[in-house]
Biopython code that builds the backbone (N, CA, C, O; Angstrom):
import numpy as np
from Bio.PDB.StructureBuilder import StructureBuilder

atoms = [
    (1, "UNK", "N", (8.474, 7.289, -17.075)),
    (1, "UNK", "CA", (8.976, 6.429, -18.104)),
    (1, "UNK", "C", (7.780, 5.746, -18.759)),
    (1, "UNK", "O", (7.076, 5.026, -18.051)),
    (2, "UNK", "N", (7.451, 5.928, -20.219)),
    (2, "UNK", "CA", (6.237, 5.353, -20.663)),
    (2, "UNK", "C", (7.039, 4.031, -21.144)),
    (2, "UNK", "O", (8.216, 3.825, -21.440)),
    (3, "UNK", "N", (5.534, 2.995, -21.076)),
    (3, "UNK", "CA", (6.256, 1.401, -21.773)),
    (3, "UNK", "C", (5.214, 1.174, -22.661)),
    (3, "UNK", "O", (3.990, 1.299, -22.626)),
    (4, "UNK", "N", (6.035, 0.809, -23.458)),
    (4, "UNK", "CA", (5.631, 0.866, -25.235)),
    (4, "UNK", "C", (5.749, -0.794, -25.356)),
    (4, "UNK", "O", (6.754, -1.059, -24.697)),
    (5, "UNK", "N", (5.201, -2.036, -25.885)),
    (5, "UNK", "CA", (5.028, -2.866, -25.554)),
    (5, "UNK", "C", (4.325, -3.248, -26.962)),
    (5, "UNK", "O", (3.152, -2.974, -27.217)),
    (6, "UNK", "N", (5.383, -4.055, -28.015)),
    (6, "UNK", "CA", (4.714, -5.183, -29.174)),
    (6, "UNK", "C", (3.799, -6.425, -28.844)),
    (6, "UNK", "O", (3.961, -7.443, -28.172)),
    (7, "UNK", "N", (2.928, -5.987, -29.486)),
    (7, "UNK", "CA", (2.140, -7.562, -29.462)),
    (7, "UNK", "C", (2.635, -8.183, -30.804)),
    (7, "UNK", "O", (2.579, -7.561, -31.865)),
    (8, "UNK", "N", (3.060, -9.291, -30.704)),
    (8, "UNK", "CA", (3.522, -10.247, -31.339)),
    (8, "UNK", "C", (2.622, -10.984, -32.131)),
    (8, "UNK", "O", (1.607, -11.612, -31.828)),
    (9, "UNK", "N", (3.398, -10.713, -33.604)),
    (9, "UNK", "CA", (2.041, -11.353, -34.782)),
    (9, "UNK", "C", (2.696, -12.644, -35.227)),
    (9, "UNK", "O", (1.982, -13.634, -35.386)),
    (10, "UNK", "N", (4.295, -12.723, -35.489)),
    (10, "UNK", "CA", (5.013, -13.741, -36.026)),
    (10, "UNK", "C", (5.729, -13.922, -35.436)),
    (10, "UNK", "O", (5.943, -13.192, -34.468)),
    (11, "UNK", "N", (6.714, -15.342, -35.807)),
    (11, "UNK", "CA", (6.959, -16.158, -35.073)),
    (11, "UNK", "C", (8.461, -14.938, -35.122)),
    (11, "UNK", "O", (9.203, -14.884, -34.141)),
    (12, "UNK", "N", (8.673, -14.218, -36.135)),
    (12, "UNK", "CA", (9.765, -13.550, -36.290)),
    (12, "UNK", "C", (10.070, -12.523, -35.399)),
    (12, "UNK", "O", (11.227, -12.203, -35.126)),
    (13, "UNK", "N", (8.903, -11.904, -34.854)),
    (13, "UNK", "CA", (8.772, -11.162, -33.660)),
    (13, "UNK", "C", (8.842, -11.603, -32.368)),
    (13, "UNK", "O", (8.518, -10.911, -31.403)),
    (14, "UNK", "N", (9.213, -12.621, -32.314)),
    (14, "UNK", "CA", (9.419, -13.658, -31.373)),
    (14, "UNK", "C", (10.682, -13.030, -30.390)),
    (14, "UNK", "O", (10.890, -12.834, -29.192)),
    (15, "UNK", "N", (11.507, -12.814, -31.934)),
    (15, "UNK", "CA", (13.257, -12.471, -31.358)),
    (15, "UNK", "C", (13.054, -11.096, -30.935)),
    (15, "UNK", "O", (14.109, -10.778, -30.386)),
    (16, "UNK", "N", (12.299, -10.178, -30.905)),
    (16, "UNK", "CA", (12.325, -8.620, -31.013)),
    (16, "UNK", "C", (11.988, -8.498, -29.189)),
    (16, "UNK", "O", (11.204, -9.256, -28.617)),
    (17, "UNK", "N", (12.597, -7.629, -28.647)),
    (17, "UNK", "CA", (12.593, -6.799, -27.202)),
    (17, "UNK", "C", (10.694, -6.544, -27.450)),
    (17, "UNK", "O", (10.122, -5.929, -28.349)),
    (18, "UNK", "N", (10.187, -7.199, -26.409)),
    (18, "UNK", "CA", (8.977, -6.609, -26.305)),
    (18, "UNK", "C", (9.059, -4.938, -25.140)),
    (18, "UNK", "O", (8.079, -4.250, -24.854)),
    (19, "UNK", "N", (9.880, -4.794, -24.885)),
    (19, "UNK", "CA", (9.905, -3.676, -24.283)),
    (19, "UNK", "C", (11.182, -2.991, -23.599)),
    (19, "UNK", "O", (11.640, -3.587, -22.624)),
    (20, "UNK", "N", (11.825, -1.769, -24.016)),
    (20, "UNK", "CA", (13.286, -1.372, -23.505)),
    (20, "UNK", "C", (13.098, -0.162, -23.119)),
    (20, "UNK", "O", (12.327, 0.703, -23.535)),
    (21, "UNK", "N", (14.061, -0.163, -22.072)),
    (21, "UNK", "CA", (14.300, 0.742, -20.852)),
    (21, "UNK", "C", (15.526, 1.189, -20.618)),
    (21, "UNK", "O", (16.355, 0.282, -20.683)),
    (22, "UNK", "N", (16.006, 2.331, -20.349)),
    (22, "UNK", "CA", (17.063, 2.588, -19.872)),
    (22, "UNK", "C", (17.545, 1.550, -18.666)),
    (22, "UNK", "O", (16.552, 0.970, -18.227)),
    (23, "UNK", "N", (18.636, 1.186, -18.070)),
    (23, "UNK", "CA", (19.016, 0.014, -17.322)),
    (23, "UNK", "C", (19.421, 0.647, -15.835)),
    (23, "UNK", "O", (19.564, 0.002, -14.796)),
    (24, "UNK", "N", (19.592, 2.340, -16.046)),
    (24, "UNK", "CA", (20.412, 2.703, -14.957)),
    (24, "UNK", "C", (22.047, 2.215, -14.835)),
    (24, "UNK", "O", (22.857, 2.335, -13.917)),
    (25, "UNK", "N", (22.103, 1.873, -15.599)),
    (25, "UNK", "CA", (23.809, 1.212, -15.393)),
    (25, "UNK", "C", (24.843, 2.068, -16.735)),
    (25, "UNK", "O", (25.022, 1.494, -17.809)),
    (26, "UNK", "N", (25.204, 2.913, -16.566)),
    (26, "UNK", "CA", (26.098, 3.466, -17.913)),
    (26, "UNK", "C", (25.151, 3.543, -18.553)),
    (26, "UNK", "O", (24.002, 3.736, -18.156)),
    (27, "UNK", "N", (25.632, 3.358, -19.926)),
    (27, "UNK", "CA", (24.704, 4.209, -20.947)),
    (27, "UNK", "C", (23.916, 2.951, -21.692)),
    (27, "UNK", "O", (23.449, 2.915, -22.831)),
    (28, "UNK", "N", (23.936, 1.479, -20.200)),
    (28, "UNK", "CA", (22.774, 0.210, -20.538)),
    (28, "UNK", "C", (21.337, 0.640, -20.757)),
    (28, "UNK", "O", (20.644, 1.506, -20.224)),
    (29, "UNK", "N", (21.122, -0.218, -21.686)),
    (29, "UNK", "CA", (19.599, -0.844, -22.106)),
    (29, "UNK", "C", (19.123, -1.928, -21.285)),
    (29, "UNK", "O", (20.001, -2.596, -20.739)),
    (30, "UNK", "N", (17.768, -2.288, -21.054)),
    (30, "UNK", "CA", (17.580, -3.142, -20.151)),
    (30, "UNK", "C", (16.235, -3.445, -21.492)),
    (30, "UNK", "O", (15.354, -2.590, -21.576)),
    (31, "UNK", "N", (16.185, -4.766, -22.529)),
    (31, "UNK", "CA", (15.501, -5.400, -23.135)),
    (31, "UNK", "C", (14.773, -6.499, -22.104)),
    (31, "UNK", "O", (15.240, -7.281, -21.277)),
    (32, "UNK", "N", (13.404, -6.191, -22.541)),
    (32, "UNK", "CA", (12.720, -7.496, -22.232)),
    (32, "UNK", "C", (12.139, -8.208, -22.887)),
    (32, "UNK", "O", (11.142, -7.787, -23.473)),
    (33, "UNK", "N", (12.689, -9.993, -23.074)),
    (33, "UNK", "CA", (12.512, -11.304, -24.134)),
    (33, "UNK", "C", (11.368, -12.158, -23.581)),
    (33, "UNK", "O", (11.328, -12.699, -22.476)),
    (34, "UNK", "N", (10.453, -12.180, -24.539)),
    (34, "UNK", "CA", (9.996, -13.366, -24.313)),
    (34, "UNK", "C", (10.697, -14.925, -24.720)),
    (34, "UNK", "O", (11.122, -15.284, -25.819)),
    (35, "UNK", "N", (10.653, -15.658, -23.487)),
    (35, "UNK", "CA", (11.171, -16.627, -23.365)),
    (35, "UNK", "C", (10.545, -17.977, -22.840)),
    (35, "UNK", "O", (10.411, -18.241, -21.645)),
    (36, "UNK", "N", (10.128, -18.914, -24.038)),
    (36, "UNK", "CA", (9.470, -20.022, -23.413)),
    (36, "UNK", "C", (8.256, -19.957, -22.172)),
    (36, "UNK", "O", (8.373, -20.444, -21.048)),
    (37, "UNK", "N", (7.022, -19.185, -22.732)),
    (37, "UNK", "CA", (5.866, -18.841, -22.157)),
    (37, "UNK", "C", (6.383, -17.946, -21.176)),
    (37, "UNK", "O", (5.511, -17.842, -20.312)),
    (38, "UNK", "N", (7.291, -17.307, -20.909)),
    (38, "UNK", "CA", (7.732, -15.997, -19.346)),
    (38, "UNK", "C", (8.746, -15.328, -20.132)),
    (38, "UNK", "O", (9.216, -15.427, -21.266)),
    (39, "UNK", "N", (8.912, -14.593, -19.078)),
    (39, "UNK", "CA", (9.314, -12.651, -19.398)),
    (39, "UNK", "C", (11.327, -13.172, -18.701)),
    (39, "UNK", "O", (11.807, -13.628, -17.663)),
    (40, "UNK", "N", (11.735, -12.815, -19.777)),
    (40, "UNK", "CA", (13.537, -12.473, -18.772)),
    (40, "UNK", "C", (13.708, -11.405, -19.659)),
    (40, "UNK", "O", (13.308, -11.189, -20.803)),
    (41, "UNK", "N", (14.399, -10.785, -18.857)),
    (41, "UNK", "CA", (15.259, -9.087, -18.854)),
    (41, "UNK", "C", (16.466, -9.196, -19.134)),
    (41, "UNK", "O", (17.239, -9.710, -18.325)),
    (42, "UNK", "N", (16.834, -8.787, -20.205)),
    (42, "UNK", "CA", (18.794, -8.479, -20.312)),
    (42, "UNK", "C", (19.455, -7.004, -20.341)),
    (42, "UNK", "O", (18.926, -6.030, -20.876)),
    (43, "UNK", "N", (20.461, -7.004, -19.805)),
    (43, "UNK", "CA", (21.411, -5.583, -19.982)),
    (43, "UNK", "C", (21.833, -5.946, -21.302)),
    (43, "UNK", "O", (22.329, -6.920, -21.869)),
    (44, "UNK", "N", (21.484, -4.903, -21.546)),
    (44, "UNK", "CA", (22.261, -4.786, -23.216)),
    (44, "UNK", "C", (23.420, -3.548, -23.497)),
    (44, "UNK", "O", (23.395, -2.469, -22.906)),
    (45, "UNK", "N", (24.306, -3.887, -24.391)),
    (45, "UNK", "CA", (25.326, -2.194, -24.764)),
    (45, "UNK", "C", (24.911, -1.921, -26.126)),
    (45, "UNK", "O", (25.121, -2.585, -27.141)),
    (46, "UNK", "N", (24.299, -0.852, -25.975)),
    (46, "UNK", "CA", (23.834, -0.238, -27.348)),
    (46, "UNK", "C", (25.068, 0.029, -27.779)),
    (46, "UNK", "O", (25.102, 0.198, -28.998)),
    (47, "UNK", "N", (26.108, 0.131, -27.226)),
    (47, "UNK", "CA", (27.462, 0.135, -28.599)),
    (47, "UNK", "C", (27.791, -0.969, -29.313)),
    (47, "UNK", "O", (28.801, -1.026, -30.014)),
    (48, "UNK", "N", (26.744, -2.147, -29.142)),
    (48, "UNK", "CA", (27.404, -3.555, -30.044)),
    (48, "UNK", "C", (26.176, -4.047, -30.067)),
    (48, "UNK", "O", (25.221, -3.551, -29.468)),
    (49, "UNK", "N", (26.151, -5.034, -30.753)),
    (49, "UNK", "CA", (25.007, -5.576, -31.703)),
    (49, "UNK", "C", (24.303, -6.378, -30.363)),
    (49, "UNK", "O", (24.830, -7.115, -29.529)),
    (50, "UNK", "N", (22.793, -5.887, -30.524)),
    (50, "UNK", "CA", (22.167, -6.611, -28.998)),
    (50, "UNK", "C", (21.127, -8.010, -29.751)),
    (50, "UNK", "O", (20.821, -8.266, -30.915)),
    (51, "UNK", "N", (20.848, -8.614, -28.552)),
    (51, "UNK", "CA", (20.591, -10.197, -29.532)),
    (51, "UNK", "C", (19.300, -10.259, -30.469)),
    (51, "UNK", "O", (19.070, -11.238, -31.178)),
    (52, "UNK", "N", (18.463, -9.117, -30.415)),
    (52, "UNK", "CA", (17.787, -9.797, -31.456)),
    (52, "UNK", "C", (18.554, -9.407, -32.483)),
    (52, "UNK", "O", (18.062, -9.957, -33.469)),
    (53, "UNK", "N", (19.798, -8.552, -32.926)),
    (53, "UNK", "CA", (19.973, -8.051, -34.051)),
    (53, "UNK", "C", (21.359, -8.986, -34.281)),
    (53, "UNK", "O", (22.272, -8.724, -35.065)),
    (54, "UNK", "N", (21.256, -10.212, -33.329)),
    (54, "UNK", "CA", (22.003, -10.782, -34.055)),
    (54, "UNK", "C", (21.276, -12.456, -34.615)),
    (54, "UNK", "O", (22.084, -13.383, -34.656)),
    (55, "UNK", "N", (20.040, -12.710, -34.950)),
    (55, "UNK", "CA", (19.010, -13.185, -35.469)),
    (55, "UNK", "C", (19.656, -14.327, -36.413)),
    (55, "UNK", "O", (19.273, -15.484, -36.587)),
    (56, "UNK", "N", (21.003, -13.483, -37.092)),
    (56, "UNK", "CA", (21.655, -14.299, -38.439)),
    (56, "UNK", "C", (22.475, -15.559, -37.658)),
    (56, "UNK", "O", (23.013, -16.407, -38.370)),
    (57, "UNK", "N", (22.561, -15.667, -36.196)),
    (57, "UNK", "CA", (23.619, -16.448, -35.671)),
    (57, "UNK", "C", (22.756, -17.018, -34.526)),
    (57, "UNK", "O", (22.739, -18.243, -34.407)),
    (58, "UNK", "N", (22.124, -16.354, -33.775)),
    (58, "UNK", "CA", (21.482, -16.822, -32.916)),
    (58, "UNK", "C", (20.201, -16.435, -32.452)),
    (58, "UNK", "O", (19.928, -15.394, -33.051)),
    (59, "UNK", "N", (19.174, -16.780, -31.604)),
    (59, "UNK", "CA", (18.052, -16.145, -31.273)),
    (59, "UNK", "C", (18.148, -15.761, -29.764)),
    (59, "UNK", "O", (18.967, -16.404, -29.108)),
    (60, "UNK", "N", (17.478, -14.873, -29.173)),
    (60, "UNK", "CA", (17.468, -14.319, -27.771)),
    (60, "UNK", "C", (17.024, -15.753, -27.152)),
    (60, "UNK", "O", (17.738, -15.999, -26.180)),
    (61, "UNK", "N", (15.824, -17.049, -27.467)),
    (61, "UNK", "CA", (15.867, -18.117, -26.766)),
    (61, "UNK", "C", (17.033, -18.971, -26.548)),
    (61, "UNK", "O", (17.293, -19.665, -25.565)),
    (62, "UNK", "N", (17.811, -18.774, -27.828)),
    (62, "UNK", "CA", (18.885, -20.083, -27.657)),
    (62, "UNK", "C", (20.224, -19.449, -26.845)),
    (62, "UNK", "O", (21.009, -20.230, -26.308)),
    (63, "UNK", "N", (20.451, -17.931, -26.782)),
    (63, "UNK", "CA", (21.334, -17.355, -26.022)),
    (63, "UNK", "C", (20.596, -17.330, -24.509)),
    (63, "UNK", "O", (21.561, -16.881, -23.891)),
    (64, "UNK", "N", (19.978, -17.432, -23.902)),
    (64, "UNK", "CA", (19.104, -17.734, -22.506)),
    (64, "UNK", "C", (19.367, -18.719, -22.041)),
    (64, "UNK", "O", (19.847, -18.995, -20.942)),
    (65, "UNK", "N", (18.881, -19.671, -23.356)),
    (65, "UNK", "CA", (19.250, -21.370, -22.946)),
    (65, "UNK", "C", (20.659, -21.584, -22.477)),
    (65, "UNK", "O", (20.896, -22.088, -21.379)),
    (66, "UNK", "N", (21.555, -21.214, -23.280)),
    (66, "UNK", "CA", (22.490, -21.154, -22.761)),
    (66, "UNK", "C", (23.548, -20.429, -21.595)),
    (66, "UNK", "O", (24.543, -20.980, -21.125)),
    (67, "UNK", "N", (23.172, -19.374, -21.344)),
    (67, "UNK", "CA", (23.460, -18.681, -20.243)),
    (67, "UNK", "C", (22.719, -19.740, -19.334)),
    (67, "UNK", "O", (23.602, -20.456, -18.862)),
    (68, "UNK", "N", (21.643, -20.095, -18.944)),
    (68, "UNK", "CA", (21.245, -20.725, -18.561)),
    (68, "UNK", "C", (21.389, -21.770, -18.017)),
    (68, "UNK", "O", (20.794, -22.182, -17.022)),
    (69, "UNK", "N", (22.687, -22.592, -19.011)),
    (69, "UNK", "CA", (23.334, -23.984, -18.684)),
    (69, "UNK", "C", (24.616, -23.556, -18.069)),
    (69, "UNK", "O", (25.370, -24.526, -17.988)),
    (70, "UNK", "N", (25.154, -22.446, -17.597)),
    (70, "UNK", "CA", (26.418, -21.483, -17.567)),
    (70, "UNK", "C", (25.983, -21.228, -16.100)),
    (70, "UNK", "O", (26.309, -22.104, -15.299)),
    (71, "UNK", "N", (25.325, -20.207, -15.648)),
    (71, "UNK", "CA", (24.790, -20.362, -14.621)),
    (71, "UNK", "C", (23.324, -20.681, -14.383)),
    (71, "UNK", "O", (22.686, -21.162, -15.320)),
    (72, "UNK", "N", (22.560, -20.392, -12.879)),
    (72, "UNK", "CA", (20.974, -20.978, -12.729)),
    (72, "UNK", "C", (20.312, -20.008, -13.117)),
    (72, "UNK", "O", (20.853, -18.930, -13.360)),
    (73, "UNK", "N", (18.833, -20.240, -13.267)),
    (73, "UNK", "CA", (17.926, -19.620, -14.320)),
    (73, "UNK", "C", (17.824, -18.494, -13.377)),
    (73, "UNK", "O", (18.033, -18.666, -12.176)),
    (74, "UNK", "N", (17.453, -17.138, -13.963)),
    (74, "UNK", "CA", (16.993, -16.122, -13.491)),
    (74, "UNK", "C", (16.305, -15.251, -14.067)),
    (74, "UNK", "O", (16.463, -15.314, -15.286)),
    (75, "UNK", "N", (15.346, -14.166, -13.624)),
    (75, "UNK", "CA", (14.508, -13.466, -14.892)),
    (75, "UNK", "C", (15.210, -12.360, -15.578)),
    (75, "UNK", "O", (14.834, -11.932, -16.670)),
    (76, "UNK", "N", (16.599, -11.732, -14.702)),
    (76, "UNK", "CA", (17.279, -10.999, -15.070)),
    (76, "UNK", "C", (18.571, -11.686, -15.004)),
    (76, "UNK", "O", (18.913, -12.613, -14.270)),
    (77, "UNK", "N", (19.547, -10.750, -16.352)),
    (77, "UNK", "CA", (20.269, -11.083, -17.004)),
    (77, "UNK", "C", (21.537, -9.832, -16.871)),
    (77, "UNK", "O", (21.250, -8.733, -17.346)),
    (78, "UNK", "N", (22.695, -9.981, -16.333)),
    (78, "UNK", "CA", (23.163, -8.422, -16.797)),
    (78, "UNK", "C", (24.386, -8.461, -18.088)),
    (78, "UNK", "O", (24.476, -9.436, -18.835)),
    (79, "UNK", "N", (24.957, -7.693, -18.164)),
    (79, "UNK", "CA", (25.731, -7.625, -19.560)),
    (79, "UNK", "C", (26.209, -8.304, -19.991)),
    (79, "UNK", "O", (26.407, -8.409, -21.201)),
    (80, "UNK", "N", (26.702, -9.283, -18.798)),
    (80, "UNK", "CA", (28.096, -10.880, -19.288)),
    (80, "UNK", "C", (27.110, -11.724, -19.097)),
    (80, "UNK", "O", (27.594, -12.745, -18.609)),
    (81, "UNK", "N", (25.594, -11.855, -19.274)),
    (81, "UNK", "CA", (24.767, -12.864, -19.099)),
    (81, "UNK", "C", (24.495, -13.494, -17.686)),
    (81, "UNK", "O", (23.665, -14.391, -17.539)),
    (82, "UNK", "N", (25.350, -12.898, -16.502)),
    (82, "UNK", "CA", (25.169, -13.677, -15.206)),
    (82, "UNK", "C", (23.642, -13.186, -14.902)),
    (82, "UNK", "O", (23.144, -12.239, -15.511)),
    (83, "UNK", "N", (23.072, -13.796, -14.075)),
    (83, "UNK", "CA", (22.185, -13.961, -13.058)),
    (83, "UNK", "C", (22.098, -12.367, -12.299)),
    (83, "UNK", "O", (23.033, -12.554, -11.521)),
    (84, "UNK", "N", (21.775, -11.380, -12.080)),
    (84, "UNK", "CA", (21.872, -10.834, -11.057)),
    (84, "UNK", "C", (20.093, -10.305, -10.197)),
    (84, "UNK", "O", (18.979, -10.695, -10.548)),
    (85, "UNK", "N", (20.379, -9.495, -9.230)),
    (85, "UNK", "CA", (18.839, -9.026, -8.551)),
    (85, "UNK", "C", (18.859, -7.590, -8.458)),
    (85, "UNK", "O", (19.776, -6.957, -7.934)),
    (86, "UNK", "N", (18.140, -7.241, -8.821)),
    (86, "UNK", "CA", (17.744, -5.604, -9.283)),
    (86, "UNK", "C", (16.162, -5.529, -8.747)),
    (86, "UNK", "O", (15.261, -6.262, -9.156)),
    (87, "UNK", "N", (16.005, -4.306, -7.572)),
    (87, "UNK", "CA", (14.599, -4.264, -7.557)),
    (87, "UNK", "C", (14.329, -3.541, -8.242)),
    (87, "UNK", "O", (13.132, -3.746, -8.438)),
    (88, "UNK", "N", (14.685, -2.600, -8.918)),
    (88, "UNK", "CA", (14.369, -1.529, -10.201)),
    (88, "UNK", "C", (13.820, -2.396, -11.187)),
    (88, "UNK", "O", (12.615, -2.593, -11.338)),
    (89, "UNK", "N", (15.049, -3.084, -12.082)),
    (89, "UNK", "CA", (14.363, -3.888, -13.268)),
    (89, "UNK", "C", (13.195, -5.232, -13.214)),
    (89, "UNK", "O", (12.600, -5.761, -14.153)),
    (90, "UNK", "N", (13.149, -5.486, -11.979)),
    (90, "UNK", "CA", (11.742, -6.108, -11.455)),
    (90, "UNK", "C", (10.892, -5.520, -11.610)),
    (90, "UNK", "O", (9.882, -5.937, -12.178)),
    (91, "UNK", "N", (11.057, -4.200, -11.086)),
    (91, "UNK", "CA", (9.587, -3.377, -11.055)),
    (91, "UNK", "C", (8.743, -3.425, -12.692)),
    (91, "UNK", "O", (7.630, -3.726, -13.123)),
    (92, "UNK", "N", (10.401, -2.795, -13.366)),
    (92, "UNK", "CA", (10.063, -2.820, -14.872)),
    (92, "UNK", "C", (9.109, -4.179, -15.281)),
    (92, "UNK", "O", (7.902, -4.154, -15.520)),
    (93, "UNK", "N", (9.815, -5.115, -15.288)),
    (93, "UNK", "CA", (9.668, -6.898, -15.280)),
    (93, "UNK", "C", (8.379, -6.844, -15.314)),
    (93, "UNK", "O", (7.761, -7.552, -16.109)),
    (94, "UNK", "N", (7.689, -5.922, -14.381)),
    (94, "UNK", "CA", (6.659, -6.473, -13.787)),
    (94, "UNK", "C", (5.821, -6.176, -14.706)),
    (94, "UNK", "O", (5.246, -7.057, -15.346)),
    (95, "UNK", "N", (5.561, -4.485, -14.977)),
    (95, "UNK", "CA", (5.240, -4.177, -15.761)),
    (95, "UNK", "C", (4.861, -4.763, -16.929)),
    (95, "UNK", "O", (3.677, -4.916, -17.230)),
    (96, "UNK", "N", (6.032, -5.198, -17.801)),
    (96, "UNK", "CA", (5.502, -6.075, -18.857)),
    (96, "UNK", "C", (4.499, -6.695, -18.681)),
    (96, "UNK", "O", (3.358, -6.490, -19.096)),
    (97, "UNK", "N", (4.960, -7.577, -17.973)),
    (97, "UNK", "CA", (4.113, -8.925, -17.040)),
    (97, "UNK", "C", (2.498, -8.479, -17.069)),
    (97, "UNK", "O", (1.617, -9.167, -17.585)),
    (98, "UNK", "N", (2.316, -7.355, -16.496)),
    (98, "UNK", "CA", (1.117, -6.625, -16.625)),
    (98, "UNK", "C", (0.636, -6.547, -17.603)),
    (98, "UNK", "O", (-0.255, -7.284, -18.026)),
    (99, "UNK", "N", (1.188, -5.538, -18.211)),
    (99, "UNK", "CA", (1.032, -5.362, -19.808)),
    (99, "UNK", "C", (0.651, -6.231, -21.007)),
    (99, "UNK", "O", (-0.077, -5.859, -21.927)),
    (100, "UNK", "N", (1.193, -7.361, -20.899)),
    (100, "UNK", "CA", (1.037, -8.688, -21.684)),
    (100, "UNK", "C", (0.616, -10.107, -21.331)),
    (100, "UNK", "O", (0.320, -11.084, -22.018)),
    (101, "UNK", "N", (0.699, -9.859, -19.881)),
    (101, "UNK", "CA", (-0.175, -10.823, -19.292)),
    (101, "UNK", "C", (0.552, -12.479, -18.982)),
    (101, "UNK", "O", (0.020, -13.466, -18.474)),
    (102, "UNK", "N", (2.043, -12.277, -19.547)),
    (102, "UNK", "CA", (2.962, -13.310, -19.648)),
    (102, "UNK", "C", (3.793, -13.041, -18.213)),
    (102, "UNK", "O", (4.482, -12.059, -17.937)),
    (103, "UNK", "N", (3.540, -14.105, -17.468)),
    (103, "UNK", "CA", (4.568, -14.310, -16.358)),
    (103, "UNK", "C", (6.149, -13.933, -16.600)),
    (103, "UNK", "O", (6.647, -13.999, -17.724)),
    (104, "UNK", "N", (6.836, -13.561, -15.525)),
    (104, "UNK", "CA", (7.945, -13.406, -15.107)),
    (104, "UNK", "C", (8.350, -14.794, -14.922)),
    (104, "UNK", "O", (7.612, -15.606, -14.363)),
    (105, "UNK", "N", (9.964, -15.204, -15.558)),
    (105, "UNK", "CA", (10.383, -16.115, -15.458)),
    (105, "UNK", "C", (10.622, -17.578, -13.875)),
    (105, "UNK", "O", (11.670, -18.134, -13.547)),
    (106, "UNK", "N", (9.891, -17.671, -13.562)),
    (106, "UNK", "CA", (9.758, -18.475, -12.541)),
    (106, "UNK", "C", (11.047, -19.791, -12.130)),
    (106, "UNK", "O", (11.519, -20.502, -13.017)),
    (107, "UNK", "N", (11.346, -19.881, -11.052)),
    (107, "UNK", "CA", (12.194, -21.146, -11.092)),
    (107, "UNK", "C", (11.996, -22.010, -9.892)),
    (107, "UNK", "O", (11.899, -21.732, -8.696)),
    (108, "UNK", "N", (11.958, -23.287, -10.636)),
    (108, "UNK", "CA", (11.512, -24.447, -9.614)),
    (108, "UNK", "C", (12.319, -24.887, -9.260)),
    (108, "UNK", "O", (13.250, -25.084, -10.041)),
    (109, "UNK", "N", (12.446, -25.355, -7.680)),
    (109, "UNK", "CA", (13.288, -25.648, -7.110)),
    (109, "UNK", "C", (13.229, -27.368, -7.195)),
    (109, "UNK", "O", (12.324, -28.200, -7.148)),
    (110, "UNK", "N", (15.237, -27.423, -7.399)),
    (110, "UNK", "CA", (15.226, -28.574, -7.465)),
    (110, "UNK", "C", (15.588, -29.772, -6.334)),
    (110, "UNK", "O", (16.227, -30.775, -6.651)),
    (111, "UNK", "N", (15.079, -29.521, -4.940)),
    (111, "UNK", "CA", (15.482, -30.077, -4.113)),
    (111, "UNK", "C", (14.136, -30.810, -3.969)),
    (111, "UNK", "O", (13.002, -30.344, -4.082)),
    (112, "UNK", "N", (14.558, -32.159, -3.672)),
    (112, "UNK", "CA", (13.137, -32.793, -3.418)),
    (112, "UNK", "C", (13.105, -33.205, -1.955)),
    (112, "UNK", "O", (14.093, -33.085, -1.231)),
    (113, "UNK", "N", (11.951, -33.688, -1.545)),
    (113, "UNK", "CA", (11.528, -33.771, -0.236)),
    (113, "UNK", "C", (10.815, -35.302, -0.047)),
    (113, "UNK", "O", (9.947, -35.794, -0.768)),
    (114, "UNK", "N", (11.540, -35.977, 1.309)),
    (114, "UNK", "CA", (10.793, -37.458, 1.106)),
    (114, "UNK", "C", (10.232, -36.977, 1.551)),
    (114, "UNK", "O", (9.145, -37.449, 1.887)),
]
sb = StructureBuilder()
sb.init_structure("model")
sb.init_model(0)
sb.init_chain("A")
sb.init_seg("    ")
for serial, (resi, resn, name, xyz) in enumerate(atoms, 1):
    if name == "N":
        sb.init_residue(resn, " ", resi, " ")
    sb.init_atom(name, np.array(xyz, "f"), 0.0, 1.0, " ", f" {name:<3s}", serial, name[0])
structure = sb.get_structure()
């Protein structure tokens, strides 16, 4: 599987999949967004409009954000926006990560400690 990977000139390229993959899941896409300095992964259905191409309504950050407030943060995303763990699309993940040098979405834990 070769990964083909935009470097980003504008802020407009912002919204665009820096890199897509077959998902292994049906006939899913597996897009990867840059998101607030780190990398998250979504399942996408190429039979309906996937989020950067819906740009006129929303952006891939503000649909994250919100999945986000829906359930807890994760670097992957699957079709209904939940949270899930895939060591496949990690591997991919990673890749990018490599590739562009932008971390994988990280999450800090919110339990504190006296």
């Amino acid at each position: 599987m070769k990964l083909e990977v935009i470097i980003l000139k504008t802020t407009k390229e912002l919204n665009k999949p820096l890199a897509t993959f077959p998902a292994g899941i049906k006939d899913y896409i597996f897009n990867v967004y840059y998101y607030r300095l780190q990398l998250v992964g979504v399942i996408e259905d190429p039979n309906f409009l996937q989020l950067h191409e819906l740009d006129k309504y929303l952006t891939p950050t503000s649909y994250i954000d919100w999945r986000f407030s829906v359930h807890w943060p994760a670097p992957i995303l699957d079709v209904y926006g939940n949270p899930i763990k895939s060591e496949e699309l990690l591997q991919l993940l990673y890749q990018v990560s490599a590739k562009t040098g932008w971390p994988l979405l990280t999450i800090k834990s919110s339990r504190k400690y006296f």
